[in-house]
C-alpha positions in Angstrom: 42.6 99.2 30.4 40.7 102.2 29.8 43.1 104.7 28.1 42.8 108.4 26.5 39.4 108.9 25.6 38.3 105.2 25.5 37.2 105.9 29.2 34.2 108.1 28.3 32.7 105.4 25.8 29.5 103.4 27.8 30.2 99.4 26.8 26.7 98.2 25.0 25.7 94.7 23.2 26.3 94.2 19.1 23.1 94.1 18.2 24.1 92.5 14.5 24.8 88.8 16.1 21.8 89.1 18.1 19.6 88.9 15.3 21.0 86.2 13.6 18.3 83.2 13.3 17.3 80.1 10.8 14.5 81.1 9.0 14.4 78.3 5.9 14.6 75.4 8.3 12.8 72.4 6.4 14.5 73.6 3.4 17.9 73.0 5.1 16.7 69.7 6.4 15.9 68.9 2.6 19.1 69.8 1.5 21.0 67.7 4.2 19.2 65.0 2.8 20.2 64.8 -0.5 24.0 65.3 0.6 23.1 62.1 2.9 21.4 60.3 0.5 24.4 60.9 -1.9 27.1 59.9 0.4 25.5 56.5 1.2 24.8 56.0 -2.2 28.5 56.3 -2.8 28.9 53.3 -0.2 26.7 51.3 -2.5 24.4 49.4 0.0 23.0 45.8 -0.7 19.4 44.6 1.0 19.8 41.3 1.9 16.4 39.3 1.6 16.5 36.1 4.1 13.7 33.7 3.0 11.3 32.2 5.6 12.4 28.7 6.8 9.8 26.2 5.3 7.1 25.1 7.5 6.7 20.8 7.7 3.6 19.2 7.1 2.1 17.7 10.4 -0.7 14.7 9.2 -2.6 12.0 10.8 -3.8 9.7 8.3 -6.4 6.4 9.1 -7.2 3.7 7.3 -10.7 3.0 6.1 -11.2 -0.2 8.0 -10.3 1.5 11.2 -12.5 4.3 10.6 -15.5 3.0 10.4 -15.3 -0.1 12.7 -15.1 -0.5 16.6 -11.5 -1.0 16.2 -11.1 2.9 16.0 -11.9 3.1 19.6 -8.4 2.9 21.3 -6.7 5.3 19.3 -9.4 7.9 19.1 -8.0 10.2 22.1 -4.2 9.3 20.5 -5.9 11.0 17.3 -7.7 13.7 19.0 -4.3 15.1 21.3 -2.6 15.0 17.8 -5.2 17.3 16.0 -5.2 19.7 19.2 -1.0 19.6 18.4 -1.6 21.0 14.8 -1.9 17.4 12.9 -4.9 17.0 9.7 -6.7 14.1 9.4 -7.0 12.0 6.3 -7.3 9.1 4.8 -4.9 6.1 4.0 -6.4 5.7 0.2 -5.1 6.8 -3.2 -6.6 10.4 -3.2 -5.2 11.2 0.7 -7.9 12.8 1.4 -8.9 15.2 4.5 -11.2 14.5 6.9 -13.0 17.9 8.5 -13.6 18.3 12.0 -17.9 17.5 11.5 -17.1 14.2 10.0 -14.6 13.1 12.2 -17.1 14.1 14.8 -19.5 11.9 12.9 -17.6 9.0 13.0 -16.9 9.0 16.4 -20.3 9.1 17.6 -21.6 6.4 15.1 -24.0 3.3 16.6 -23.0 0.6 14.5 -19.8 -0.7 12.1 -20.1 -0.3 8.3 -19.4 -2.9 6.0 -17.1 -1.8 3.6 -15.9 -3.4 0.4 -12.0 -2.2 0.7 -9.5 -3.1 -1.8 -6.6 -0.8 -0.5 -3.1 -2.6 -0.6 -1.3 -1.1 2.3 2.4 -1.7 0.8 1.2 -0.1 -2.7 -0.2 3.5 -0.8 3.0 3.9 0.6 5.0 5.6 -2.1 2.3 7.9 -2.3 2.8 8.9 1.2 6.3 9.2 1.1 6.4 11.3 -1.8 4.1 14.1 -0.2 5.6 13.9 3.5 9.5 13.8 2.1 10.6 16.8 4.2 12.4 16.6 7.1 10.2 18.8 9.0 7.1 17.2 7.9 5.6 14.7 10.9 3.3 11.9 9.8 0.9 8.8 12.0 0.2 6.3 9.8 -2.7 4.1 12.0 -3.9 0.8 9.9 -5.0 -2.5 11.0 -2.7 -5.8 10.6 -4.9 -7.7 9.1 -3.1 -9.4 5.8 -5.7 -8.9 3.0 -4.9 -5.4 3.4 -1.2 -6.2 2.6 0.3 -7.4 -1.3 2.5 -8.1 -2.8 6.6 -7.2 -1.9 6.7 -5.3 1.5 8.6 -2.4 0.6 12.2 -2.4 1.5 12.4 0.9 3.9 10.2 3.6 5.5 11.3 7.0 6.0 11.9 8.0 9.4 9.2 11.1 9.8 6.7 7.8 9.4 5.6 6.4 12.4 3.4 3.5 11.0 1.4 1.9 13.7 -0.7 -1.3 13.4 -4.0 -1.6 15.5 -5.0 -5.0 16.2 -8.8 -6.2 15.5 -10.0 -8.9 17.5 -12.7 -10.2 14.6 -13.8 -14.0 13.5 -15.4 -14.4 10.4 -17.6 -17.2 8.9 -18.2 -18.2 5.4 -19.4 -20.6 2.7 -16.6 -22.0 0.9 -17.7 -25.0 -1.1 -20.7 -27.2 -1.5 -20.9 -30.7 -3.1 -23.7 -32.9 -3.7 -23.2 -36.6 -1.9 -26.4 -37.9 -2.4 -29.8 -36.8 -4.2 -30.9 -35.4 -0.6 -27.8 -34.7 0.9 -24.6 -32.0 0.4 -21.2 -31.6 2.0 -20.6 -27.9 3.2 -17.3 -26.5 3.8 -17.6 -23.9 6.3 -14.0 -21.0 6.2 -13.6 -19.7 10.2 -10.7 -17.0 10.0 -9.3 -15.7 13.4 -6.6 -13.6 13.8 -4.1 -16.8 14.1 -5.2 -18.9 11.5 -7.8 -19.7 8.8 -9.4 -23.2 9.6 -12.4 -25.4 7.5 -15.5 -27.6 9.2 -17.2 -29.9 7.1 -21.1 -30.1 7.9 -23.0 -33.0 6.1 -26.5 -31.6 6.1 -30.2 -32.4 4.3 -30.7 -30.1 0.9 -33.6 -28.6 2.8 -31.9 -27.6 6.0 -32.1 -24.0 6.6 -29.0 -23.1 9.1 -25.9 -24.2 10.5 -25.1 -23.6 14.4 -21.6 -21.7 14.4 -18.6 -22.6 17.2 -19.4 -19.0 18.6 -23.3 -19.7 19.0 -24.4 -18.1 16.0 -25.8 -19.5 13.3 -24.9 -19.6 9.3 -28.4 -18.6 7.5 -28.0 -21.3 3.8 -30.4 -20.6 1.5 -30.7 -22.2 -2.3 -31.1 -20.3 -5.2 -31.3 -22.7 -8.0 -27.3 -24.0 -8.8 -25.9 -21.9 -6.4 -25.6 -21.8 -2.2 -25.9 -18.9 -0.3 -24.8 -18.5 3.2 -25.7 -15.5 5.8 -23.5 -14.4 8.4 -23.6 -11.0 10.6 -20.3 -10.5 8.7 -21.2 -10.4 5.5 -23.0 -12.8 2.3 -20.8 -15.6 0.5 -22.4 -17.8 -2.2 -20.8 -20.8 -4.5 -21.8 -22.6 -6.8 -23.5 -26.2 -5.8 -20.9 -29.1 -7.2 -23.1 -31.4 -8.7 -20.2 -33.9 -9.9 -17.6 -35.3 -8.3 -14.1 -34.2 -10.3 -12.9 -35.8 -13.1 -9.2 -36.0 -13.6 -7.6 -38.1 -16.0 -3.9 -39.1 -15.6 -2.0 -39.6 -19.6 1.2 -40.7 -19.1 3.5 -43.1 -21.2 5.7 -45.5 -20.1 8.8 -43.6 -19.5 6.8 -41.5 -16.9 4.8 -44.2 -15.5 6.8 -43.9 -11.9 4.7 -40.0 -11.6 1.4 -41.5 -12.0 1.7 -43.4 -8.6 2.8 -40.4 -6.8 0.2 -38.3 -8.5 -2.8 -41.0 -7.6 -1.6 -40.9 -3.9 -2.1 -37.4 -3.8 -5.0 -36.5 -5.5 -6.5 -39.8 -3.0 -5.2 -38.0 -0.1 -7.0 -34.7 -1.2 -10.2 -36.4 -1.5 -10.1 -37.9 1.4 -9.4 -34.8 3.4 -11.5 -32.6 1.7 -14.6 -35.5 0.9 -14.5 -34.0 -2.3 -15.7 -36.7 -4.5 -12.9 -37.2 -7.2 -12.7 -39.6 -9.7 -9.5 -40.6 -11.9 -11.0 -41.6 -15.1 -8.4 -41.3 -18.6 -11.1 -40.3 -20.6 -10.3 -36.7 -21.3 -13.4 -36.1 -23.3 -15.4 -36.1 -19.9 -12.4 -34.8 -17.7 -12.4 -31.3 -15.6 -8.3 -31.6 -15.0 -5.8 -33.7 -16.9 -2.2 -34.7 -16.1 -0.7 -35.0 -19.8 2.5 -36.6 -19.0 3.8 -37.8 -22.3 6.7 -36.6 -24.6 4.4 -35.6 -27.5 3.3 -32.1 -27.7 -0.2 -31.6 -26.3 -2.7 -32.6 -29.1 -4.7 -29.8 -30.3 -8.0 -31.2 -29.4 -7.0 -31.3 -25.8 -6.0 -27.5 -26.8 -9.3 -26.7 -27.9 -10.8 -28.3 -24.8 -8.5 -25.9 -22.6 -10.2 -22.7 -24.1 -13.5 -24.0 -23.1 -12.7 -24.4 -19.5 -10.4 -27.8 -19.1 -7.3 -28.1 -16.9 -4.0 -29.2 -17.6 -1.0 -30.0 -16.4 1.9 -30.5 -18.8 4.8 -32.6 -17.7 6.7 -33.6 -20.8 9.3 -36.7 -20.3 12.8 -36.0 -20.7 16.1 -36.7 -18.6 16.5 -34.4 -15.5 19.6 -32.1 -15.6 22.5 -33.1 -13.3 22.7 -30.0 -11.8 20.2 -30.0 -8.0 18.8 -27.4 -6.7 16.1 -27.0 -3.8 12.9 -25.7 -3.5 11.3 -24.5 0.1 8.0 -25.8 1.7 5.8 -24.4 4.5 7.9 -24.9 7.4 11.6 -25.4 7.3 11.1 -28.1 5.1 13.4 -28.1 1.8 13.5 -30.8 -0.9 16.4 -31.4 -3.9 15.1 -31.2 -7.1 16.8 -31.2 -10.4 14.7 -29.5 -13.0 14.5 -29.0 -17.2 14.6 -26.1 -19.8 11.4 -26.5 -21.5 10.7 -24.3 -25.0 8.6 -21.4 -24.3 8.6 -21.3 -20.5 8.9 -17.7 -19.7 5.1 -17.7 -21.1 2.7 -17.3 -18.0 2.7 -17.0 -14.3 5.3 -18.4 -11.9 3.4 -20.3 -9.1 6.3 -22.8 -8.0 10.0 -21.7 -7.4 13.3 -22.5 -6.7 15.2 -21.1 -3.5 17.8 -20.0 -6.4 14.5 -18.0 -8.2 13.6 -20.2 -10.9 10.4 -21.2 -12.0 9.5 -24.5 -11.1 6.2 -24.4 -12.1 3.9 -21.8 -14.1 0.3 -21.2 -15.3 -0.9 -19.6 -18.4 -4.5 -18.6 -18.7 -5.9 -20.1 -22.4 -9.3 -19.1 -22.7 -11.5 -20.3 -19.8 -8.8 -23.1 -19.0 -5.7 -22.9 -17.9 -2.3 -24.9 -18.6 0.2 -25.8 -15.9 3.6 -26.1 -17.4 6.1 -28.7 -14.8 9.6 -28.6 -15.2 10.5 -31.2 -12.5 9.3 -34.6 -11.6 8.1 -36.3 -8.5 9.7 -39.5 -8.8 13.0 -39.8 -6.9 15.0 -39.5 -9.9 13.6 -35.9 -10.1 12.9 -34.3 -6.9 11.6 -35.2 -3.2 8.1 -33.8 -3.4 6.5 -37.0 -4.1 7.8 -38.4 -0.8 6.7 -35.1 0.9 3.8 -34.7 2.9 3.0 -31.7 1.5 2.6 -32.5 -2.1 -1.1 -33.1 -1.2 -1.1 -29.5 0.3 0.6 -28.4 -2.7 -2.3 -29.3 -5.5 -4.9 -28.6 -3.5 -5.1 -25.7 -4.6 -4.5 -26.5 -8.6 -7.3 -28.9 -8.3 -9.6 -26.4 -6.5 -8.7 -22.8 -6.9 -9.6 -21.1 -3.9 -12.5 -18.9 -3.9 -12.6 -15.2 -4.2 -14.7 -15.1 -0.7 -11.8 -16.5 1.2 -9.4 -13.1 0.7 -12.5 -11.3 1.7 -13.2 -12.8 4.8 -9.7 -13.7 5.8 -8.9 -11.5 9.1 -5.9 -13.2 10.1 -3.0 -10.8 11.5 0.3 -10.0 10.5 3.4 -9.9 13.3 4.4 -6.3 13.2 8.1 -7.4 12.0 5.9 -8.5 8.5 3.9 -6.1 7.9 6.5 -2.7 8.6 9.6 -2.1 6.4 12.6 -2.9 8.7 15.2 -0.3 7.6 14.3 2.9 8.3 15.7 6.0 5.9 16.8 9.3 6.5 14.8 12.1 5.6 17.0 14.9 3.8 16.1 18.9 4.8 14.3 20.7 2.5 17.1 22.9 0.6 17.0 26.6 2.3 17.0 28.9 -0.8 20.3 31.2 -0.7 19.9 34.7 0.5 18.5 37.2 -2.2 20.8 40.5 -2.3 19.8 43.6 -4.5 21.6 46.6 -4.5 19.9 49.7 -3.4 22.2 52.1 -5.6 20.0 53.4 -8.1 16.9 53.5 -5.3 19.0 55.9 -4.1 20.1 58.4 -6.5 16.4 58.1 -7.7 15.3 59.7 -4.5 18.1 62.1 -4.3 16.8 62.7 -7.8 13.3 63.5 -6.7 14.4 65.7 -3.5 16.6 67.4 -5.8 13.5 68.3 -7.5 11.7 69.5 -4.6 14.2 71.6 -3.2 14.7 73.3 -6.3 10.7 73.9 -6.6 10.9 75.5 -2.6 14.0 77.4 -3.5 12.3 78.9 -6.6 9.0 79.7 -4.3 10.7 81.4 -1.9 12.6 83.7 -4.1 9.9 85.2 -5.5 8.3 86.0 -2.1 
């Protein structure tokens, strides 16, 4: 209410809080800042680094024999839709090695097969695999053939279970020289290897010293042609060549009276092996002109027949003595099983074990002296030491003593392996990579560093503008 002379005054606007305004603003905005940056300094914040999950390995890898054969040709668009998924090609050899995208292009539009000289053990290479690819998250196709030369040795025990190992099955046959004897001045005995992918099988061709060819079961023919001591033979598989036998076998059988029932046993078989072979062997006991000798005798082997063992003889040392009363049993192809009872013999963890118990002990072993060899027996054949003279098989079982087998045969031999043999049963479990813990790093002294620095700054503005 308007009272005394308050009723003349006019009413009018303060014009003091009008003109109020912000005229420093960016220098306010600094200085809020640095309170800000203070205060959450106080809180001492943490920047938590989380590392990058680890990317797997994704691989196809081929074996050489696939790769440059016809047999590649059913798998190729299983390999193709794999590469469009991410997968690298390589190679089932030592090195692992890529293939690019021009060679593999390469390979698939090749003409004709290669012939390859491949020594790769299947079973051996996989370590190496499973030592690179041991990530869960890595994915590898393993494609190989089943053939068995590819395979020696122990089959390992297990196969991890980011492997999927797949056999390819190659429909080949494959021809080859394996032995030649002369049987008259103008004539020669061929043994002729056939490998399929069920069995290896032998054909024995009687032919004329100047015939040129043999016709094959499949039509073709086996191109022979001599070059002086030695036969080669032609195939569109490959080349084998032997040596021309111009002599039939000696063997000489020593034996003294106490072991007289083995030399029957031992006659019968090394008969049987001639005459299934036709071989030409003859049993003569004159060691001096002998290629294999039985030394059956309790005396230690004389040291000229030691002498005659580093120059390329034979031997087969089966000392007399009184079998152990203790039987064992020994397995033969089949489900065949003979007893035998066996002896300690001096020495006889030297060399090679070729013949074995079912219990794992060494029946029989070999020990290279030289250019010969000795063949130490720790068993009999008579009945009063084992069944294998009465076996069948004891033929089957020198056979290849008496006539080692040719280094040709495990190159030509293309028979298959069930896919039970040739991939490890069990399968493992692939552990995770380890995820490395979180990284954590305190921020405190980033901070206050750059509340330092603004500090700084404002302090420069303020200093500016005072002067103006």
């Amino acid at each position: 209410m308007r009272v005394g002379s308050l009723r003349w005054l006019e009413a009018s606007a303060s014009s003091r809080w009008s003109s109020i305004k912000l005229n420093n603003f960016w220098l306010l905005v600094l200085r809020c800042l640095i309170l800000i940056l203070l205060a959450v300094a106080l809180a001492q914040p943490v920047w938590v680094h989380q590392p990058q999950a680890q990317k797997g390995q994704k691989a196809v890898l081929v074996s050489e024999e696939l790769l440059y054969t016809s047999a590649l040709e059913p798998i190729e668009p299983v390999i193709d839709s794999l590469l469009q998924h991410g997968y690298t090609l390589c190679t089932y050899t030592s090195d692992l090695k890529n293939i690019a995208q021009e060679k593999w292009r390469q390979i698939k539009n090749r003409s004709t097969d290669s012939t390859l000289n491949i020594t790769q053990n299947h079973w051996a290479l996989l370590p190496l695999l499973t030592s690179k690819y041991k990530n869960l998250q890595d994915s590898v196709w393993l494609f190989t053939s089943d053939q068995s030369r590819y395979f020696a040795g122990t089959r390992p025990e297990a196969i991890p279970e980011n492997i999927r190992w797949i056999p390819v099955a190659t429909e080949v046959t494959s021809y080859w020289l394996q032995t030649a004897v002369h049987t008259s001045p103008d004539g020669l005995l061929l043994v002729v290897g056939q490998s399929t992918r069920e069995a290896i099988t032998y054909s024995k061709h009687r032919i004329l010293i100047t015939t040129r060819s043999i016709k094959l079961p499949n039509g073709q023919e086996l191109q022979l042609q001599r070059q002086n001591d030695s036969l080669q033979a032609s195939y569109s598989g490959g080349i084998s060549q032997v040596q021309v036998q111009q002599e039939p076998l000696q063997v000489a059988i020593l034996a003294n009276e106490a072991q007289q029932a083995e030399v029957k046993y031992l006659q019968a078989a090394v008969q049987a092996i001639s005459s299934y072979t036709g071989f030409p062997i003859t049993l003569n006991p004159d060691t001096a002109t002998a290629d294999f000798a039985f030394w059956l005798r309790q005396e230690e082997l004389p040291q000229s027949m030691s002498q005659r063992v580093r120059q390329g003889l034979q031997v087969w040392v089966q000392q007399a003595s009184k079998p152990s009363a203790q039987k064992t049993s020994m397995a033969l192809s089949g489900a065949e099983h003979v007893q035998v009872r066996q002896v300690s013999l001096s020495g006889s963890d030297a060399g090679a074990g070729l013949w074995q118990t079912n219990a794992g002990e060494t029946l029989l072993q070999v020990q290279q002296l030289g250019k010969g060899k000795i063949y130490t027996f720790r068993s009999g054949f008579s009945p009063a030491w084992s069944g294998l003279g009465q076996s069948a098989q004891l033929p089957e079982l020198l056979l290849p003593i008496l006539f080692p087998k040719q280094k040709t045969t495990a190159k030509h031999d293309v028979r298959a392996l069930d896919e039970q043999q040739l991939i490890p049963t069990k399968r493992v479990a692939v552990a995770a990579a380890a995820v490395p813990e979180a990284q954590q790093e305190p921020l405190l002294k980033w901070l206050i560093l750059a509340a330092a620095l603004l500090f700084i700054v404002e302090r420069w503005i303020a200093g500016r503008r005072s002067k103006v």
